[in-house]
C-alpha positions in Angstrom: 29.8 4.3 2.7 30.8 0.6 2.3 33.4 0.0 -0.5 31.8 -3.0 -2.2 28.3 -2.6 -3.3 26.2 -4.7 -5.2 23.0 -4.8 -6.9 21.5 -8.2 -6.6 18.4 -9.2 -9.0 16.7 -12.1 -10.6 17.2 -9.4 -14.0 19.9 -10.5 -16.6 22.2 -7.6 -17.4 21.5 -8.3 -21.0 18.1 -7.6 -20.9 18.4 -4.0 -20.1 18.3 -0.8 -22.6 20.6 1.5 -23.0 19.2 3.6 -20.0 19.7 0.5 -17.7 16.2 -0.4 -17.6 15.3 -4.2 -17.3 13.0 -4.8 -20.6 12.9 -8.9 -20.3 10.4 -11.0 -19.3 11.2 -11.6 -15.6 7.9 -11.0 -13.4 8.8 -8.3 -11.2 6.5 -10.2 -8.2 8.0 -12.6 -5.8 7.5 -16.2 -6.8 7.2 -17.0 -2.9 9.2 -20.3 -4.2 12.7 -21.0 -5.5 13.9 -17.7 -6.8 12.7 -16.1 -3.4 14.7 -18.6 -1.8 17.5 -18.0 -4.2 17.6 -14.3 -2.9 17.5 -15.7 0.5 20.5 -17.8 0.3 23.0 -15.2 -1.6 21.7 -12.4 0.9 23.1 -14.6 3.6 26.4 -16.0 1.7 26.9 -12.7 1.8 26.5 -12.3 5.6 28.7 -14.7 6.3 31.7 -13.5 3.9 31.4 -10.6 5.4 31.2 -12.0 9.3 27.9 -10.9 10.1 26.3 -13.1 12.7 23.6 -10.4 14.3 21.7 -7.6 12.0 20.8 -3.7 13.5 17.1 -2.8 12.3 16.8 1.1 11.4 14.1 3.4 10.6 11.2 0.4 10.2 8.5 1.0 8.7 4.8 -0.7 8.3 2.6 -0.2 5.5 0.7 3.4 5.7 -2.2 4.7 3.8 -0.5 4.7 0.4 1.1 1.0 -0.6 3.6 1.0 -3.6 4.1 -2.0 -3.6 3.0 -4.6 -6.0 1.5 -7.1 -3.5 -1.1 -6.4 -0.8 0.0 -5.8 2.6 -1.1 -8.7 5.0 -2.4 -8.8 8.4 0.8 -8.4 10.9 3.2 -6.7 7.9 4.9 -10.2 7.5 6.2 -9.9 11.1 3.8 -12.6 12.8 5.9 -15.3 14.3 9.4 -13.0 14.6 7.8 -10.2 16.9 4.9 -10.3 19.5 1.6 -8.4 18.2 2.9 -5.5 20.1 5.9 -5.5 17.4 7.7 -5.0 20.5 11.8 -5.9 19.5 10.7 -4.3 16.2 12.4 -0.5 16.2 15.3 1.7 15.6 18.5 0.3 16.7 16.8 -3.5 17.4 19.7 -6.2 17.2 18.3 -9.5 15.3 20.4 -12.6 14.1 21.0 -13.0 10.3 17.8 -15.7 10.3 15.2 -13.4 11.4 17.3 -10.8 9.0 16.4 -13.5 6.1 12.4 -13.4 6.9 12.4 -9.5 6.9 14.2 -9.5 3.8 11.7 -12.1 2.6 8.5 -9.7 4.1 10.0 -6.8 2.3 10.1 -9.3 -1.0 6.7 -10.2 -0.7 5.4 -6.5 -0.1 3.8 -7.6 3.3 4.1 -4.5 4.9 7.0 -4.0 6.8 10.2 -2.2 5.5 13.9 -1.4 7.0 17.2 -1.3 6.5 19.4 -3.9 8.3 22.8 -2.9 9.3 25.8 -3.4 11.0 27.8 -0.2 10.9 30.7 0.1 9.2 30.7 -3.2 7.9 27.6 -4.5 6.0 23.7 -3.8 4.9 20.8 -5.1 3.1 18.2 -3.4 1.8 15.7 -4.2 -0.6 14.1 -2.1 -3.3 10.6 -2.3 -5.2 10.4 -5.0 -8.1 12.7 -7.7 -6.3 15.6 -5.4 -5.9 18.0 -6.1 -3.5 21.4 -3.9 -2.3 24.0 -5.6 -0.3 27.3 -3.8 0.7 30.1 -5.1 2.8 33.6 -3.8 3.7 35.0 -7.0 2.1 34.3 -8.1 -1.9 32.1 -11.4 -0.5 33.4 -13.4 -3.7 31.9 -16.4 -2.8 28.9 -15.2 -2.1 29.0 -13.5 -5.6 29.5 -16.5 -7.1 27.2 -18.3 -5.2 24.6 -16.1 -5.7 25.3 -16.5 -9.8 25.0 -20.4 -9.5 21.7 -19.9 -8.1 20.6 -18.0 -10.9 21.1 -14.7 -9.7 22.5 -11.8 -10.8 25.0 -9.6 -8.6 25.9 -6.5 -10.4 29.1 -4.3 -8.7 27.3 -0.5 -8.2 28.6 2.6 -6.3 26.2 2.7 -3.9 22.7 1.4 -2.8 19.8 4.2 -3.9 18.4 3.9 -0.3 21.8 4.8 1.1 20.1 7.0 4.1 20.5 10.5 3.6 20.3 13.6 6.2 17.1 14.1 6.4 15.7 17.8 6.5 14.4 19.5 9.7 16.0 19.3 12.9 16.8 16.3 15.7 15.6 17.4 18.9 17.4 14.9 22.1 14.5 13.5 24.3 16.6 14.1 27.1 15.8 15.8 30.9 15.4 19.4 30.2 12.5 18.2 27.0 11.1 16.2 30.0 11.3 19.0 32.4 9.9 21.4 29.7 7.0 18.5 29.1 6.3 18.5 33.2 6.2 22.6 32.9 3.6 22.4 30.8 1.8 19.8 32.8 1.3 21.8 35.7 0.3 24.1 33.3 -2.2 22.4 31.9 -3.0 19.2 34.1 -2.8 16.8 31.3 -1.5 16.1 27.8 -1.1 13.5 24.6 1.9 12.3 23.9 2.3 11.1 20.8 4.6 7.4 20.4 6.1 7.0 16.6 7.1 3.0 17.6 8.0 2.4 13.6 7.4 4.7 10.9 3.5 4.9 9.9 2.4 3.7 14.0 1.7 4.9 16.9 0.8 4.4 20.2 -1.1 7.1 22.4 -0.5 7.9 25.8 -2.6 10.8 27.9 0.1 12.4 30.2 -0.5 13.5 33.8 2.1 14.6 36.7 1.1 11.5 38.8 1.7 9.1 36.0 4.7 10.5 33.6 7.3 8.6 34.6 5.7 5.3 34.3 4.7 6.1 30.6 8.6 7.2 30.2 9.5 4.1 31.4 7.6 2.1 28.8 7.9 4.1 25.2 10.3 2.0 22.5 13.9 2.7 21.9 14.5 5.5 20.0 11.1 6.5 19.2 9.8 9.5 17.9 7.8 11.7 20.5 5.7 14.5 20.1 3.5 16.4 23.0 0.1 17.8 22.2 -2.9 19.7 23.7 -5.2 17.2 25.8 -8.2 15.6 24.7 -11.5 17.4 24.7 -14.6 16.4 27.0 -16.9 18.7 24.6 -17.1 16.1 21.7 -19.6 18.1 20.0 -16.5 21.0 19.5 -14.2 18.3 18.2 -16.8 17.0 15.5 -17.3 21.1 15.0 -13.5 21.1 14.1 -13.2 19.1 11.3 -12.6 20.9 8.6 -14.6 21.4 5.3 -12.4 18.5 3.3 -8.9 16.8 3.6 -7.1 14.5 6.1 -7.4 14.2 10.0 -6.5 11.8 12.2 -9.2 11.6 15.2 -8.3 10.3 18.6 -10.9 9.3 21.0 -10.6 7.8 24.6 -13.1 5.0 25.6 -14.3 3.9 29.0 -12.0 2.1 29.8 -9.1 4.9 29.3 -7.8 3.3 25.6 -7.0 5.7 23.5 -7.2 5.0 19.4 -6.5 6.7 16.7 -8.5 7.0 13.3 -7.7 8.8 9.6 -10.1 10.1 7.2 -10.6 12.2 4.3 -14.5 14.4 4.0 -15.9 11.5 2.5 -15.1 9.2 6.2 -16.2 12.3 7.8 -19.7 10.8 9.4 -17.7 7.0 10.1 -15.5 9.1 12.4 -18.4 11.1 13.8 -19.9 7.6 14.6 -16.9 5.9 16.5 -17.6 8.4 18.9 -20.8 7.6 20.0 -19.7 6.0 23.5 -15.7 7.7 23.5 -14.9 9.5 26.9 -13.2 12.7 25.1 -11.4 13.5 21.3 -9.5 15.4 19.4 -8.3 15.8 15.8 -5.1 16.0 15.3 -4.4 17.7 11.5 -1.9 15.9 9.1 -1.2 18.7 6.8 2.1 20.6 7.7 1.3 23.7 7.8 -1.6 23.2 9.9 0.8 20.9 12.7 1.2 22.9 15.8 2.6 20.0 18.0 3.6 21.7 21.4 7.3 19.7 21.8 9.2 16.7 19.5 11.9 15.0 20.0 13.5 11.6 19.3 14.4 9.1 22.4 18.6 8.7 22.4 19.8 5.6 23.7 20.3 4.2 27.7 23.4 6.0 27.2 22.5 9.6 26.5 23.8 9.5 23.2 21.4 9.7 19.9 21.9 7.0 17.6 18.2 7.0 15.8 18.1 9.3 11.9 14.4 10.4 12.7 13.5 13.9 12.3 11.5 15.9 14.4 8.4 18.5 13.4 8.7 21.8 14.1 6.8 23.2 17.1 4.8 25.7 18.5 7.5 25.8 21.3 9.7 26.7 18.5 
């Protein structure tokens, strides 16, 4: 934990009750004009007190099905124009420079649709809150960026520590490393093929159908640090899969087109016949449940780094392998 923290809000001090809660007349929406900028401009004075030139991206996220935020999630999360469409350079562990820090900070501001935390360890973070709330914490007091940040109309308040401080998460961390691929290539000849599921960012991910000829080319492609997790291979009998669906809640239902592609789709009872009707020219399917309890992945585990060792804070599921 960094020794200065600081809470760092467009929300006088004086306008809060006596349980800290801001009770003024400050919108709590991004103005997407001077004050935005104003939060812009102190985040990086205090980047630069501190000595930060380059900015770690951990545990992104992109908007899901539930949005808590007070503004609408656009088209590309507010990452158009700073990743490709692939969000590739987006993920765990992802080294940006303090500009393209500013316009994540700015996305998060704005409710677009992405959210992380953007580190360098040991030294400094950012992360922003709901309702225009921003935590900064640096291993040095950043007193001109405090005072800048006043000037501009801002409010930087000294706190102990930022309330998105990450925390262990519960469940265990299982290492991608050779014996979970040699386990995954067991079951291969076992089976002939599987799914192997890609969590890039938190909320997304990309679908890969796994066979003994091809496994080491998908290895070779899946994003830093990402989350994987093996399952059963699609089925051929589509009229099973539609038979599987259960009597109400959520599924996720993956289908394989012509052309190989494989896409994923959720749904509640009520989306039940869309889903049935996506799969009107799909090769094979499967529904995947999202309840825990009903989660029987066959292996999970999280990707370490190019050097063996495992940086990423993701959790795995359990497993039937378990």
């Amino acid at each position: 934990m960094l020794p200065h923290v600081y809470r760092v809000t467009k929300y006088d001090p004086a306008d809060r009750d006596e349980r800290g809660h801001y009770v003024g007349g400050e919108d709590s929406m991004s103005d997407h004009g001077p004050v935005e900028a104003a939060y812009l401009a102190a985040v990086a004075a205090f980047a630069h007190d501190a000595g930060v030139e380059r900015l770690d991206i951990r545990e992104p996220e992109v908007a899901g099905l539930a949005n808590f935020g007070l503004e609408a999630p656009v088209d590309g999360y507010g990452l158009a124009g700073l990743f490709p469409p692939d969000l590739s350079g987006y993920h765990d562990g992802a080294q940006v420079p303090v500009t393209v820090g500013l316009e994540l900070v700015r996305a998060m501001l704005r409710d677009n649709g992405a959210w992380c935390r953007l580190e360098v360890e040991d030294r400094f973070f950012v992360h922003v809150g709901y309702d225009q709330y921003v935590y900064v914490g640096s291993v040095v007091p950043c007193e001109r960026a405090q005072a800048l940040a006043r000037e501009l109309g801002l409010f930087p308040e000294r706190i102990g520590a930022s309330p998105y401080e990450p925390e262990p998460e519960s469940g265990e961390q299982r290492l991608a490393d050779d014996d979970f691929w040699a386990a995954v290539s067991l079951e291969l000849l076992r089976e002939g093929a599987l799914l192997l599921q890609e969590c890039y960012v938190g909320n997304a991910s990309r679908w890969h159908r796994l066979t003994c000829a091809d496994i080491d080319q998908v290895r070779a492609r899946l994003t830093p640090r990402a989350r994987l997790t093996v399952w059963p291979d699609l089925s051929t009998d589509l009229e099973a899969v539609v038979a599987a669906f259960p009597e109400d809640g959520l599924i996720e239902l993956l289908w394989q087109d012509p052309t190989g592609h494989i896409t994923s789709r959720i749904g509640d009872e009520e989306q039940f016949a869309e889903l049935v009707a996506l799969l009107v020219h799909a090769r094979a399917a499967a529904v995947i449940p999202l309840t825990v309890d009903d989660r029987h992945p066959l292996f999970a585990a999280v990707l370490p780094d190019t050097d063996g060792v495992l940086r990423a804070r993701w959790r795995t599921e359990p497993t039937s392998s378990e």
